[in-house]
N, C-alpha and C positions, 0 to 999 in steps of 0.2 A: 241554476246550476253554474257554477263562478267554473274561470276558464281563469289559470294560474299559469305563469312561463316557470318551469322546471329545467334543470339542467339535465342534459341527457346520460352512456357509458352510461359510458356509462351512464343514458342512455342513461358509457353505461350507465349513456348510454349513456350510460350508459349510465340520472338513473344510466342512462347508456351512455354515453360517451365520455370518456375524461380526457381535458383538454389540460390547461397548465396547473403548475404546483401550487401557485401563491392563492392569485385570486379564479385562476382560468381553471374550467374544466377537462382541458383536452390531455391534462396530463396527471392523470390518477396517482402514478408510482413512482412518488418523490420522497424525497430524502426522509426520515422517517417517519414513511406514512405506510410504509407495507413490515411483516416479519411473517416468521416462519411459527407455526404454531407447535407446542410441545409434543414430538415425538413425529413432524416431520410429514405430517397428515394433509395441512390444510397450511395457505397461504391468505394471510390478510390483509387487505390496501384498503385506503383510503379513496375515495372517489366522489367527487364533487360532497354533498351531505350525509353521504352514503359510507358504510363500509361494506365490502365488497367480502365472501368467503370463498376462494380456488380450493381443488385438489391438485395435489402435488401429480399425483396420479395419472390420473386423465387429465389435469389443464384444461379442466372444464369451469365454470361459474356454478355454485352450488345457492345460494342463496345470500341477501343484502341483511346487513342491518341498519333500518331505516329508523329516526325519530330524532335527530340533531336540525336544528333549521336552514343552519349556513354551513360552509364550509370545515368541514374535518381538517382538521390540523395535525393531528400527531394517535397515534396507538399506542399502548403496551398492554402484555402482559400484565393480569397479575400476578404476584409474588406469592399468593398463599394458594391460587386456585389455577393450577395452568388451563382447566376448561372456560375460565374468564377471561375478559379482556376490556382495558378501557379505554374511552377515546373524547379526544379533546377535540373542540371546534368555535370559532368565532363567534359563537349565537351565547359564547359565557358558561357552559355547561359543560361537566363531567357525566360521562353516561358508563355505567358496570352494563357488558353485558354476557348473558351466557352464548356465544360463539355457536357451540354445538347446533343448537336448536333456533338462535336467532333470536331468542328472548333478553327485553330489558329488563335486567336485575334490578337497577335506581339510578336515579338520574341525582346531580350534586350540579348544584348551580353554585357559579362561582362569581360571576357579575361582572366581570370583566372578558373580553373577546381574548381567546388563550390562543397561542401559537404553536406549541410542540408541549410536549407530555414525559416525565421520565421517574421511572421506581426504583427500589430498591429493598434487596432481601432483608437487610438491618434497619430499615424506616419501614415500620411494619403501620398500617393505618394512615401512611403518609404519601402525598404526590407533588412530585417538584412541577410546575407549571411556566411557560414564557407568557410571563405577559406585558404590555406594549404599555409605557412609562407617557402622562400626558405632559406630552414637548412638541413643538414644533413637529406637525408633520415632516418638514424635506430632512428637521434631522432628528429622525425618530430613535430612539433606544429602546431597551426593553433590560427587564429585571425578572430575575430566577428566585420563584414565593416558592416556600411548603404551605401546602396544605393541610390541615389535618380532617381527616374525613369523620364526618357526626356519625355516630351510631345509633340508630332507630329505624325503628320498625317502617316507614313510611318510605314509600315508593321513591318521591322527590321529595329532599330536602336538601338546604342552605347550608353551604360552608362556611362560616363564616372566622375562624380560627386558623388566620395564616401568617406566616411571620417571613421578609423579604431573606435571602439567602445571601444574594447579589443584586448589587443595582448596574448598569451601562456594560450590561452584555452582547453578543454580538449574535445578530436577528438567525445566523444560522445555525439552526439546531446539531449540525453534525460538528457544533464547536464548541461542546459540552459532554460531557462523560463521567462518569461513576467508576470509583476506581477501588479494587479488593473488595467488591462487595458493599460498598457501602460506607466504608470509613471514610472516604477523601472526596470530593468531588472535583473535576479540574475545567476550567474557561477561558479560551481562547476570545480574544478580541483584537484585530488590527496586528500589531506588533509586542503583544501583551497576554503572558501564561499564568493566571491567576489559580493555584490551589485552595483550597477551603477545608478544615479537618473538620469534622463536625465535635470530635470528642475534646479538642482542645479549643475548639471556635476562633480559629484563628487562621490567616490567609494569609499565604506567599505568592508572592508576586516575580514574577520575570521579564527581562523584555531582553528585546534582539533589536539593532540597528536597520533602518528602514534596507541599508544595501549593504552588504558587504565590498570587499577590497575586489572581488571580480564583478561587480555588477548583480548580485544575485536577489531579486527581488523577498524577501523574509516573510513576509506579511503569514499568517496563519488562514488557512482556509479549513482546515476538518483536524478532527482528535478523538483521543481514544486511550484508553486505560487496560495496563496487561492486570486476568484476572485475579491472578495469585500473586505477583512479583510488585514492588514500586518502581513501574515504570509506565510513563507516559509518552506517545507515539504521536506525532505531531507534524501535520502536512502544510508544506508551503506555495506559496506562488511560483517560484523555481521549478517546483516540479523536485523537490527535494522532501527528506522525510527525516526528522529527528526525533532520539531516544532520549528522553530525560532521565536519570536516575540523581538518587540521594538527593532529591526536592527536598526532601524532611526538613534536613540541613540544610537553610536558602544559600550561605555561605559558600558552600560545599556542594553544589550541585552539580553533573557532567549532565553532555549531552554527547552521542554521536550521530554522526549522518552519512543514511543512506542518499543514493539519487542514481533512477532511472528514467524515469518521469519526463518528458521534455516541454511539459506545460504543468500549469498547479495541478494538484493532486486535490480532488475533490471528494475523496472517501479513505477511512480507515477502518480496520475492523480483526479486534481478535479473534482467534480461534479459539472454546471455551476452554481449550485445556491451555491455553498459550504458548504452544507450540511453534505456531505460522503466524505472521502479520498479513492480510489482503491489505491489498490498494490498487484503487482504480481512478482512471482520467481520462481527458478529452479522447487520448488515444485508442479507447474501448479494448483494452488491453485488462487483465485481471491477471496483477502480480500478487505470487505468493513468497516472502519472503520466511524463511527460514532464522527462527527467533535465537538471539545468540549465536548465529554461525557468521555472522560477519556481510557481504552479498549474497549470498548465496541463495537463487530463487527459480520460481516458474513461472511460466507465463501460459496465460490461455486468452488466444487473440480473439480476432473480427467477432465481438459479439455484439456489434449493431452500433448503437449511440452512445455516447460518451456515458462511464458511469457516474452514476449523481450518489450511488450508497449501496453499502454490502453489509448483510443482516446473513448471521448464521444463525442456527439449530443449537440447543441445549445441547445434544448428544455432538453433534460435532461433524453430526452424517451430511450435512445441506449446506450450500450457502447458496444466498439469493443477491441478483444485483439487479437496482432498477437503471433505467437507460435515458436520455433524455429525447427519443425517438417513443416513449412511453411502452416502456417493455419491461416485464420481469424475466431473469432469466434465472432458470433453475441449474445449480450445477451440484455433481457430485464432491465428496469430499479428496477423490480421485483424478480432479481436474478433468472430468469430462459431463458436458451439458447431456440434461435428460429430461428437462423441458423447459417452454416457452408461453408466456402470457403473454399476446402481444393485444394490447388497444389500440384506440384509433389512434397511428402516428400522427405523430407533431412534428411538422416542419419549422425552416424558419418562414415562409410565407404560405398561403392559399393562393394561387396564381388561378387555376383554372376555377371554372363556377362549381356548385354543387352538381352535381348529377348521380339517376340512377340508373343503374343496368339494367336494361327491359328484360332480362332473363333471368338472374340470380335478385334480383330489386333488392340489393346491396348498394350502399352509397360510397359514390366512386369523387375522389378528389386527390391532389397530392398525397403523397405518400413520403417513402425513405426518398433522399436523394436520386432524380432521377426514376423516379416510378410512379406510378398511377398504384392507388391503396383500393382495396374491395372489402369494403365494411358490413355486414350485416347487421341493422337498426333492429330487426325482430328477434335474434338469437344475442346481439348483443359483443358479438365475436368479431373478430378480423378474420380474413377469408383466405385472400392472398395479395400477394405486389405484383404486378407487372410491369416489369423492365422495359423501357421505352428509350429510353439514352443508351441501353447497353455497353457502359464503359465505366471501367473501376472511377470511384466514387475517392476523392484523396481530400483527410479531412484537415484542411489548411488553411486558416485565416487566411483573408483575400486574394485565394484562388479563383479567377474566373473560371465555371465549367457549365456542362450545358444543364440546362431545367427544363422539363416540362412546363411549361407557357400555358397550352389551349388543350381542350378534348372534348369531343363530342358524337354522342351516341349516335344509329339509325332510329326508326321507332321500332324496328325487329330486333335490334342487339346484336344484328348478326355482323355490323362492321363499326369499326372503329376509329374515329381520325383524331390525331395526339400534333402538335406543333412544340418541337424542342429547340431552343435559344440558346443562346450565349453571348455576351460583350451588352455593355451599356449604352455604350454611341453608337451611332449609326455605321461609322466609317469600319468598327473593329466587330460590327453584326452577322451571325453566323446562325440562321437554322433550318430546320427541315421538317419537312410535312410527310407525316407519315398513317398511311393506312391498314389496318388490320384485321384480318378476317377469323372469324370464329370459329373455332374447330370444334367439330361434335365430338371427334375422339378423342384428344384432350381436355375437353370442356375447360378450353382457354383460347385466347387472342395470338394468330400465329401475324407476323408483319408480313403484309401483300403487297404493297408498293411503297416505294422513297421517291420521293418528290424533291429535290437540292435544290430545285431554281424556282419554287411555287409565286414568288413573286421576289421586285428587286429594294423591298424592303418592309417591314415588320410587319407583321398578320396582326392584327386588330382582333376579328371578329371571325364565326364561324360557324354553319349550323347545316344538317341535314334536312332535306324535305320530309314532308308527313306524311309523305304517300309512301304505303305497303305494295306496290306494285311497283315505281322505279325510284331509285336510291339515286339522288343526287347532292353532292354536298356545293356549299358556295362559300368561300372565304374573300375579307377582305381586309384591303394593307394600306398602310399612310404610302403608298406609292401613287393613290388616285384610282386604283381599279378594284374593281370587283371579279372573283374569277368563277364557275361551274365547272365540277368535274363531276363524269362520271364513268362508270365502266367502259375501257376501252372496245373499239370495233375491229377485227382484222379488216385490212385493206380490201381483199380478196372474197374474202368468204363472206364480210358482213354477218360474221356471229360474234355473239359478246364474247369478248375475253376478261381472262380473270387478271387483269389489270385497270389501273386506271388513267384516264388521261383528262384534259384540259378540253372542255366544250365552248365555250363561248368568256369572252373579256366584254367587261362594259365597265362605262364612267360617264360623268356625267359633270361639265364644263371645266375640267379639271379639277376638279372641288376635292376636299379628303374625306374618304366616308369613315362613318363612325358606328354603325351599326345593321345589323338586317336581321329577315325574321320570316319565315314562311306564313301562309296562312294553314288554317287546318287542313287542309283540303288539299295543300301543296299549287294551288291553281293562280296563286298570284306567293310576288315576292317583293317586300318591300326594303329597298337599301336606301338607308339614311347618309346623304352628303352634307356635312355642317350645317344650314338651317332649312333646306329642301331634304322632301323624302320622295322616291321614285318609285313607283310602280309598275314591275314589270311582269310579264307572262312566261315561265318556265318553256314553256311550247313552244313557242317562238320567237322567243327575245324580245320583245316588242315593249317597250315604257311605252303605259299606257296612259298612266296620269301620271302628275306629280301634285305634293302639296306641300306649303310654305307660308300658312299663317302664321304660328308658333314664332316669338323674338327669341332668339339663341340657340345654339348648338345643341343639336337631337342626342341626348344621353343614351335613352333607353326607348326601345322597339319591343310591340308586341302584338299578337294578336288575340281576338276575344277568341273562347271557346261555344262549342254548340250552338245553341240558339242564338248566343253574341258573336258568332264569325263573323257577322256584318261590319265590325268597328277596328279600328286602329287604333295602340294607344303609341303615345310616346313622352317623353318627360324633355326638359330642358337645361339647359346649363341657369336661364333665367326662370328657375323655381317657377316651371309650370307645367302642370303635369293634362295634356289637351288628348283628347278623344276625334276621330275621326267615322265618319258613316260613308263606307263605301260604293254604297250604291248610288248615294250621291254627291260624294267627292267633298264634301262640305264639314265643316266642325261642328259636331257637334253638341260640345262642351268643355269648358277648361276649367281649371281651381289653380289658384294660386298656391302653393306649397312644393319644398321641399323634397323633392323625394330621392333617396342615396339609391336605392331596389326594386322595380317592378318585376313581380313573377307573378305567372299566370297557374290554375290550378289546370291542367290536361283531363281533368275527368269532370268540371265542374264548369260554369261560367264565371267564378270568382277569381277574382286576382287581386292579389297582397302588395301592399304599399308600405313598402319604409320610409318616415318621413326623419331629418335630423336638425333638430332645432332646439335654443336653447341647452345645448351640453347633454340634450336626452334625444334617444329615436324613440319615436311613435310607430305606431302599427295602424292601418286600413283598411280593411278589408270589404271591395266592394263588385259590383256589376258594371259592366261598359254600360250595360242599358242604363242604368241609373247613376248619378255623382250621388248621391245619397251614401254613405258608409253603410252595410251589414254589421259592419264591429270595429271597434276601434277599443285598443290599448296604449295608455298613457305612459311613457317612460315605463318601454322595455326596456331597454337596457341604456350604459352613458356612453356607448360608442357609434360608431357608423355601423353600419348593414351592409357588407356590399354582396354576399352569399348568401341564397337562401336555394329553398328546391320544395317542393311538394310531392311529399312519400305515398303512393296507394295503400288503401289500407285493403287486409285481406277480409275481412269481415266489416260490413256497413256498420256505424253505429246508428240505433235507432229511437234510443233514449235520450234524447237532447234537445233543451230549450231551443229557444227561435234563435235567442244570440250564438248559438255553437252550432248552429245548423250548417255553416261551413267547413266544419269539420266531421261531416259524415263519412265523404268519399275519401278523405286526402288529410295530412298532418304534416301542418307544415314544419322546417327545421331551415334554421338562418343560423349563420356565422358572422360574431362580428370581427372589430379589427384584434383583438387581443383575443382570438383563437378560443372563443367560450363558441359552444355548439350547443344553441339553445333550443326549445320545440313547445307547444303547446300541448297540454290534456287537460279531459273534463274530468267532473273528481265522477263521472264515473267511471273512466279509466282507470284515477285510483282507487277505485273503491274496486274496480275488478282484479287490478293488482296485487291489492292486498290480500282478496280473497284467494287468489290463486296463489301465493306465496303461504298461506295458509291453509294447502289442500290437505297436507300431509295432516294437520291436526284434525281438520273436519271429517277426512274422507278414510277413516283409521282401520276400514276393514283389511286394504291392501295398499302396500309399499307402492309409491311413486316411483317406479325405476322404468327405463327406456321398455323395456318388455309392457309393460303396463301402458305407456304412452303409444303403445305398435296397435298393443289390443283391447285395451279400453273402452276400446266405442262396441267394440265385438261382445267383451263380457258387459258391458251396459244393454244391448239389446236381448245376448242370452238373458238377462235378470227378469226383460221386460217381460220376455213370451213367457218364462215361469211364474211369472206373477198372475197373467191371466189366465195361465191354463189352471194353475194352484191359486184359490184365493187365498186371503189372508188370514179367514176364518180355518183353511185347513192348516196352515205351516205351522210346525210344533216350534212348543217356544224356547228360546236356545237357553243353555243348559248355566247354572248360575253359576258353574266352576270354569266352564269354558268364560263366561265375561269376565272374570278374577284371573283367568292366565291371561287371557288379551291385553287389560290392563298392565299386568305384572311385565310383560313383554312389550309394550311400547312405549312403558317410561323410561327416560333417561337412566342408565342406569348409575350415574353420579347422585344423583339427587334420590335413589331409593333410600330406607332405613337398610339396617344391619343384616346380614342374611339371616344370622339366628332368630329375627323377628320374622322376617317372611315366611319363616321355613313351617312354623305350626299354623298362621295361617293359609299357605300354600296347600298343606295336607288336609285340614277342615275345608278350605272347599273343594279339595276333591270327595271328601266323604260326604259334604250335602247332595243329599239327593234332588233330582229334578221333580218339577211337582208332579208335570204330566207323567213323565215315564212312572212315576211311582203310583200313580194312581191308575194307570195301566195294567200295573205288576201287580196290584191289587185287587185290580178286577178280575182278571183273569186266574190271579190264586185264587179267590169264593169260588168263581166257577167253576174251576178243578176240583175245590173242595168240596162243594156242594154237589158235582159227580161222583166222587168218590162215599159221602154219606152215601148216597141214595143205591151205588152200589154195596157198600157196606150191612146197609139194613137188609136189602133182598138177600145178597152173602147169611147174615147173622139168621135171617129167618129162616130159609131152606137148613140151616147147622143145628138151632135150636129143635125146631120138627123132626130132622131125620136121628137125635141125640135121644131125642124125649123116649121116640120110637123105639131107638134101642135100649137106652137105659129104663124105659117104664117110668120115670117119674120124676115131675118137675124139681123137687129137691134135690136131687142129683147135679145138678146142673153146675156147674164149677164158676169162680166170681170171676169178670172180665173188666176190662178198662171200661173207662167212658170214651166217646168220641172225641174230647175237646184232648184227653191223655193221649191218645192213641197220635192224634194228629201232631201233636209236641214230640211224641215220640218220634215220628216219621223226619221232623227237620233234624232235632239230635242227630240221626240216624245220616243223615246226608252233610253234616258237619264234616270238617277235614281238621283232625288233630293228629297227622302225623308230624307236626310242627313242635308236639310236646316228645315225641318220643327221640328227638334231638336233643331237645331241650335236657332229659335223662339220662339219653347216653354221653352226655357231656359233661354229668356233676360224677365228682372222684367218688 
């Protein structure tokens, strides 16, 4: 069973998590990789290999569409099917797919890694594509192909019919646009407005001076085409925005300009009926400008991160902006928001380690400026921020402000410690230690203590004890100490208060410590001083050992879990990654290697090694008991490691080779330096994923909807008891007009035939009869009828005797039906033909 690194977002995760636009996953909802789906329904992004389907509605995640290998690059619409959609991505592939349902229409290999994607209602069968021109990587270009798309019947097949549009265009997608539909295309590059007519095949060209007479930077960053008018809308570095008209005429061309903007304007976008121009930038402002009125605009402020792109709605009712905080924001066409997609935020750094919340087991890391994020890995979702800096947030190139630094959990959740900074040097250094208690009636983190003076210079490191009975935390600072705080004592009383304070300072020869780390048990604490490590006793301050074989400064501190609490590890600045046994103070074992990340699994004895060599990290996964590897993966990834964490899982996996057997209890997720949020699974995780992504089509007696999710498991055990009290010999068999409506109601209804076709067989099977009920109906008609002879004869023979009687003689006897007559007679007889005596009084 092979064990593959997947991007997460998305997870999502986020599959979970999406991290950045280009190459990074942390940032799903980039410049055109999301839009709105026709008629306003459903929202669709891009996300790591993934495309991702929202409701507008709920802002909930509805279902992925998975099967592109690398990275998604660009979406559209298609033009003749708005229940379709297709999507481009670096693995060289065009994928049709039906949205609705999640299904892959055909895949179109195109053989080249594509960058952005764009249609058009007049190129009907046709897709413009970016793809990357072979030059020099540092100076890369890229050229705008049509495609023409093959027609056959085969699932995947070869484009191979394309003709270049444009060569040395410029790599950003939102600096190309389609204009009237289809006649004109227009491309922005540097200082250069190149038109394209398709019906006369010919291009005009423009340029603007690097700077004008006040300084004003020109250069082109985003564009856009009005839909009905020849006018092109054109945003610059400035922070300024020009109209082009009567391009036709290169001669004869104007432009005018707007500017509010007070940095580049990184998004343009009309409204379908082009009315309004949007435009958004650094200043997370969403101006609507009023088209033909001269300035005249609206604004709709603080919507989070700078905007990267605004995608409106066919009808006109929507428009969506992504953020570069990695957010979609939904707004009405009335300037007011009505919801939010928010992913795992993107910062510009990861400061603090990974970690999870013992409570929500949501993974908590940097956030927006100023806050701690709470992610959920299993739903997929962002949770909430918590504020931690509590002070407006002002977005200004090289503003010094404060950041969240450090954080770290209890092993209860139930307190919190956050270190917020500011200033680079030491002389101009400002932060604060702050602790936060967990409120049950909020079910959030309220601030319990500020700490201003925690030490008289930068905190390092920091970490709570393991022990469930008293909560003590211990930080330490390049000032030489180490400090324990814990719940403060009144003077008097000698009962806990709900504060905290400062128990005990230690150091050790003036040396600067770099690290520390409880053991499981909470009963020893090891702080690392440059190439000594000290062992002390929580209970009584007491160093009790030290040790100082290891050559070079202690990077990384850790303790084994379970059955391995015996051991120490720690790694070196001199690539050596040494093991300790504390019972008897002695090494024992070192390897030479690398390693950027040691973390330990809390539910297992295994601990993960990031090693970074040769321009690639490795992966190790081993025992203290043993230097032997459990597993090792070769070139995860080509960056450093310096974030990772180990997720609990809620259910054991119990299907798993010997090699994945580390991932039974725990799934681990590392960060590297370029913000990709990676994670391991077995494929039989996917192969569960898939399945479960696929309920709705297996499981077709009843709708997957939250009611079904509450009660589920209720109507699964009701099914069971009915099964055994009924076996299966007795349950009638279901009726073959009820499986003709079932069907008829859970297919798509796009891809049905005509209703005039359905409609006569709709009605044939409601008149096929069922076998059982019919032969039921048949048994029990003989029965009736074969009562009714048998009265009949006894009837017939007391009439015939008492006739003979009176009349004297059998000739007499008058002629009667037969039985088989009589009984035809009797159904005639219970016929309903008041249906014809309509029919009668209706003819003139």
């Amino acid at each position: 069973m092979a064990i593959t690194v997947v991007s997460v977002k998305k997870v999502l995760l986020l599959r979970t998590l999406p991290l950045k636009l280009n190459e990074e996953v942390v940032e799903e909802y980039g410049s055109h990789r999301f839009m709105l789906s026709h008629g306003c329904r459903f929202v669709l992004c891009a996300s790591g290999d993934l495309v991702k389907v929202y409701s507008t509605r709920t802002e909930e995640w509805l279902h992925s569409l998975q099967g592109h290998t690398n990275q998604v690059t660009g979406i559209a619409l298609n033009p003749a099917n708005h229940l379709q959609v297709y999507s481009c991505s670096a693995d060289g592939t065009v994928k049709l797919w039906d949205f609705i349902d999640g299904i892959l229409i055909k895949t179109f290999i195109i053989g080249y890694p594509l960058f952005a994607i764009y249609v058009s209602e007049k190129h009907e069968g046709v897709l413009f594509l970016h793809v990357s021109m072979a030059t020099d990587s540092k100076n890369e270009c890229f050229q705008l192909v049509a495609v023409h798309l093959p027609k056959s019947a085969e699932q995947e097949v070869e484009a191979k019919e394309m003709s270049v549009v444009s060569s040395h265009i410029s790599s950003n997608p939102s600096c190309t646009a389609f204009g009237r539909g289809g006649e004109y295309i227009a491309f922005a590059r540097r200082l250069q407005l190149n038109v394209y007519f398709f019906r006369k095949q010919k291009t005009c060209s423009f340029s603007l001076k690097a700077t004008d007479k006040k300084g004003a930077q020109n250069a082109f960053t985003c564009i856009t085409c009005h839909p009905t008018d020849d006018c092109i809308a054109t945003g610059h570095e400035d922070g300024k925005i020009r109209l082009w008209r009567n391009f036709i005429h290169k001669k004869e061309y104007t432009y005018s300009t707007q500017h509010w903007h007070h940095n580049a304007v990184n998004t343009l976008c009309f409204t379908p009926e082009g009315t309004h121009l949007l435009s958004g930038g650094i200043e997370s402002v969403l101006v609507q400008w009023q088209y033909g009125a001269g300035n005249r605009k609206e604004f709709l402020p603080r919507l989070g991160g700078s905007i990267l792109h605004i995608s409106a709605s066919s009808d006109g009712q929507l428009f969506c902006t992504s953020h570069s905080d990695n957010k979609i924001t939904v707004i009405e066409s009335s300037f007011k928001v009505c919801g939010v997609l928010q992913g795992l935020v993107k910062g510009d750094a990861v400061l603090t380690d990974l970690m999870i919340d013992p409570r929500s087991k949501a993974l908590v890391l940097n956030g927006k400026p100023g806050h701690l994020q709470f992610y959920s890995l299993l739903r997929d979702k962002h949770l909430y921020n918590l504020d931690i800096v509590q002070q407006e947030y002002i977005y200004e190139a090289g503003l010094d402000q404060f950041e969240v630094a450090k954080a770290a959990f209890d092993i209860k959740g139930s307190w919190l410690a956050t270190v917020e900074e500011r200033g680079q040097k030491s002389s101009d250094l400002e932060f604060f230690l702050k602790l936060w208690a967990f409120d049950e009636r909020t079910q959030s983190f309220v601030l319990n203590t500020t700490i201003t003076a925690a030490h008289t210079d930068r905190i390092i490191s920091m970490c709570f004890s393991s022990s469930e009975e008293t909560t003590m935390l211990v930080t330490i600072a390049e000032d030489g100490q180490f400090k324990a705080w814990c719940q403060g004592a009144d003077a008097d009383t000698q009962q806990n208060q709900n504060f905290w304070s400062c128990d005990f300072v230690g150091s050790y020869h003036n040396l600067k410590p770099t690290n520390c780390s409880f053991s499981a048990d909470s009963s020893l604490l090891a702080v690392s001083f440059q190439e000594v490590i000290t062992i002390w006793s929580p209970e009584t301050w007491e160093m009790l050992t030290t040790l100082c074989q290891p050559p070079g400064i202690i990077r990384d501190l850790c303790f084994g879990r379970l059955s391995c609490s015996k051991y120490l590890l720690g790694t070196t600045t001199r690539n050596l990654l040494c093991c300790w046994n504390l019972l008897t103070c002695a090494l024992e074992w070192s390897s030479s290697v690398e390693v950027s990340k040691l973390q330990p699994d809390p539910l297992s004895e295994n601990v993960a090694a990031f090693s970074y060599q040769s321009k690639h990290t490795d992966l190790f996964v081993f025992k203290p008991s043993e230097p032997r590897p459990l597993f090792t993966n070769k070139n995860v990834c080509s960056e450093k490691v310096h974030r990772a964490v180990f997720v609990p899982r809620e259910e054991l996996l119990n299907n798993c080779d010997e090699s994945s057997q580390w991932l039974n209890r725990s799934q681990l997720y590392f960060l590297t330096q370029n913000m990709d949020l990676l994670t391991f699974s077995t494929a039989t995780e996917e192969d569960r994923m898939l399945s479960s992504s696929k309920q709705l089509v297996i499981d077709d007696s009843v709708a997957v909807t939250p009611f079904y999710l509450l009660l589920g498991k209720h109507r699964q055990q009701q099914q069971k008891l009915n099964t055994q009290s009924h076996p299966a010999a007795d349950k009638p068999q279901q009726p073959q007009g009820s499986v003709t409506i079932k069907e008829l109601l859970h297919t798509p209804a796009h891809v049905l035939p005509a209703a005039s076709v359905l409609c006569s067989m709709f009605v044939n099977s409601l008149l096929i009869s069922n076998t059982g009920v019919q032969q039921d109906c048949l048994r029990e008609e003989m029965d009736s009828e074969k009562e009714e002879e048998d009265s009949e004869e006894e009837m017939e023979a007391c009439d015939s005797q008492q006739e003979l009687r009176v009349q004297g003689s059998v000739d007499e006897v008058m002629l009667k039906l037969s039985k088989a007559q009589e009984r035809e007679l009797k159904r005639v007889r219970k016929t309903d033909f008041s249906w014809m005596a309509d029919l009668i009084d209706s003819k003139p």
